[in-house]
VEXBASE-643498 format. One record per residue (C-alpha): x, y, z; residue in three letters. Coordinates in steps of 0.5 Angstrom, whole numbers, plus 500, padded with zeros to 3 digits. Example, Ala and Ser with C-alpha at 12.3 -4.5 7.8 and 13.67 -1.06 7.14 Angstrom:
! VEXBASE-643498
525491516ALA;527498514SER;
END
This chain:
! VEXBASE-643498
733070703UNK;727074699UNK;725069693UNK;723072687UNK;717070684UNK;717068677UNK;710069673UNK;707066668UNK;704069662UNK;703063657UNK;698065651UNK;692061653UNK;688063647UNK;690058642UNK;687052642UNK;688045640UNK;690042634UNK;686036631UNK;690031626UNK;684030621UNK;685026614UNK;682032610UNK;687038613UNK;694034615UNK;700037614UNK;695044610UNK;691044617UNK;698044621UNK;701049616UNK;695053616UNK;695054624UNK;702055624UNK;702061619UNK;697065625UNK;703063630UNK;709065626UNK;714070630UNK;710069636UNK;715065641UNK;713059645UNK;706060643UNK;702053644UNK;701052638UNK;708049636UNK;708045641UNK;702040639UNK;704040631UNK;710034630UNK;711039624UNK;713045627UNK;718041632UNK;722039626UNK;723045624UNK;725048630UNK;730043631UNK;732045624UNK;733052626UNK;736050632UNK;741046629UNK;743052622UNK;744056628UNK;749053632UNK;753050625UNK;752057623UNK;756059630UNK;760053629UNK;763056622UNK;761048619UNK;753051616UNK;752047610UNK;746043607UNK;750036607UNK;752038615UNK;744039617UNK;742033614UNK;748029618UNK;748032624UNK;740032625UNK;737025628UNK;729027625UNK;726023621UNK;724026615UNK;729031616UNK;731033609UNK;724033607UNK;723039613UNK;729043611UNK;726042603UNK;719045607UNK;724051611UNK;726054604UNK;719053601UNK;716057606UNK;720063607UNK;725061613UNK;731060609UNK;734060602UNK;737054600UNK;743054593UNK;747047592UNK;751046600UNK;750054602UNK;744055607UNK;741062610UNK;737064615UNK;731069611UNK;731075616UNK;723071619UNK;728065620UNK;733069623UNK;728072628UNK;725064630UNK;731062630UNK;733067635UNK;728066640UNK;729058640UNK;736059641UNK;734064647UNK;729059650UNK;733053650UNK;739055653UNK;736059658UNK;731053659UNK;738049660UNK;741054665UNK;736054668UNK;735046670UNK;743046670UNK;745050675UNK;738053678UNK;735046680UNK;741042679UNK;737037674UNK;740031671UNK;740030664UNK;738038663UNK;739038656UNK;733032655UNK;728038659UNK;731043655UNK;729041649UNK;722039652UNK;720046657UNK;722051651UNK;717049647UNK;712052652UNK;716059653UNK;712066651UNK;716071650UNK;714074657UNK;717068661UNK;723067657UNK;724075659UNK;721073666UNK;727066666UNK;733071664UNK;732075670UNK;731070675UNK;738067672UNK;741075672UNK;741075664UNK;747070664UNK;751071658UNK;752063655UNK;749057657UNK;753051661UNK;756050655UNK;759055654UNK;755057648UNK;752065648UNK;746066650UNK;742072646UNK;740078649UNK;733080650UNK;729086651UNK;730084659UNK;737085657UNK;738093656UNK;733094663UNK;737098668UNK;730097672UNK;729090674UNK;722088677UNK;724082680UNK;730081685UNK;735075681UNK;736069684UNK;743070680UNK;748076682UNK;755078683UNK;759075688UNK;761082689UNK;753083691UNK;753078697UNK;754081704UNK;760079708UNK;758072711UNK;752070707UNK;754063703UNK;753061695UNK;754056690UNK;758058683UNK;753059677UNK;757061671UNK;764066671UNK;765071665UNK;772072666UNK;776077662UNK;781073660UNK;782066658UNK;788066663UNK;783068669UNK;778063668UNK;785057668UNK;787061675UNK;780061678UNK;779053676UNK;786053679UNK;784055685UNK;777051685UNK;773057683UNK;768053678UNK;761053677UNK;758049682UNK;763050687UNK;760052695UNK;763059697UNK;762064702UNK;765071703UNK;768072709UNK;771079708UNK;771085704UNK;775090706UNK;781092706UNK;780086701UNK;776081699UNK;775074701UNK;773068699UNK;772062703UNK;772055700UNK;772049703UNK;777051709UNK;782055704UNK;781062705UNK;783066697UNK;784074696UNK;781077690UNK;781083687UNK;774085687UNK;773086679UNK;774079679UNK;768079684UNK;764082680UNK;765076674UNK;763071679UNK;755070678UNK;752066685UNK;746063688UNK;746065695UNK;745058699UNK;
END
């Protein structure tokens, strides 16, 4: 089976940021300020201060979506230390606007939320369902912090620019998104790309409706489960386990698998 090859194209311009009692904080915000907007630049991995703030901005992302975004809510749902004082710092600099309990992305804020979102979930489908890695959430949180732009666009394709994470939960689209024209072949496809006999493991479904995706997992059509497709015409086919199951090939194309 022809593999794809996920380059690496990690900013290795920047340098090291030495903690010193004389620069502190003003150090790290100075260094900050030249890695504003660039996702996954290394810089934000090596400043604790950058850290809270991205998981600040992660967290008024996802309450956001939620539909529960509020300043008492951020501070009760996030386990970082000194994090009211970085949410304070957000607003200070531009990233957010703050008024009583209404908190808001600033249009830089939205943009750094964007990309963190992006990378960390993909980061999760990618441990979840590509290497089947307990505890995902965990090396999630800690590869998306070294993501450039250009690997999380290599990542989505590898993953065939999946829609949600495991979770349920969307995943932003990139540029990589709009490309008809793929550089590499995916390792994520439609069931409905597979060639008769060749076996795959479910990785995620988009159903059209609720109630397909009830008789899919009804079925055992889940993600993670084995398939093998037996036939396409007249029909297509599908062997799971020792049960073979028909289905329309619209259905087919809503199910993204990873040949095995």
């Amino acid at each position: 089976m022809e593999r794809a090859t996920l380059s690496v194209a990690l900013d290795t311009t920047a340098t090291w940021l030495p903690w010193s009692k004389e620069g502190g904080a003003m150090e790290e915000r100075h260094k900050l300020k030249g890695a504003e907007g660039k996702a996954g630049h290394p810089a934000l991995c090596v400043i604790p201060e950058v850290e809270k703030e991205d998981e600040l901005l992660e967290m008024i992302w996802t309450l956001r979506e939620e539909g529960r975004l509020g300043r008492d809510q951020i501070i009760e749902n996030s386990e970082i230390e000194g994090g009211e004082e970085a949410l304070t710092g957000l607003a200070e600099n531009g990233w957010i606007s703050m008024a009583d309990q209404e908190v808001e992305l600033l249009p830089k804020g939205e943009k750094r939320a964007r990309e963190l979102i992006r990378r960390h979930r993909l980061s999760l489908r990618l441990f979840h369902d590509l290497f089947s890695v307990e505890g995902a959430e965990a090396e999630a949180c800690k590869f998306e912090h070294i993501l450039s732009p250009e690997v999380t666009d290599s990542v989505c394709s590898l993953l065939g620019h999946p829609p949600n994470s495991p979770d349920g939960k969307p995943i932003p689209r990139g540029d990589c998104c709009a490309m008809f024209k793929q550089e590499m072949k995916p390792l994520v496809g439609p069931l409905s790309d597979l060639l008769p006999g060749e076996n795959s493991k479910i990785v995620f479904i988009t159903p059209g409706s609720h109630s397909r995706l009830d008789r899919l997992s009804a079925m055992g059509l889940v993600p993670g489960s084995f398939v093998k497709l037996h036939q396409k015409k007249p029909t297509y086919v599908i062997q799971l386990g020792e049960t073979m199951i028909a289905v329309d090939k619209d259905i087919t194309k809503e199910i993204f698998v990873k040949k095995v």
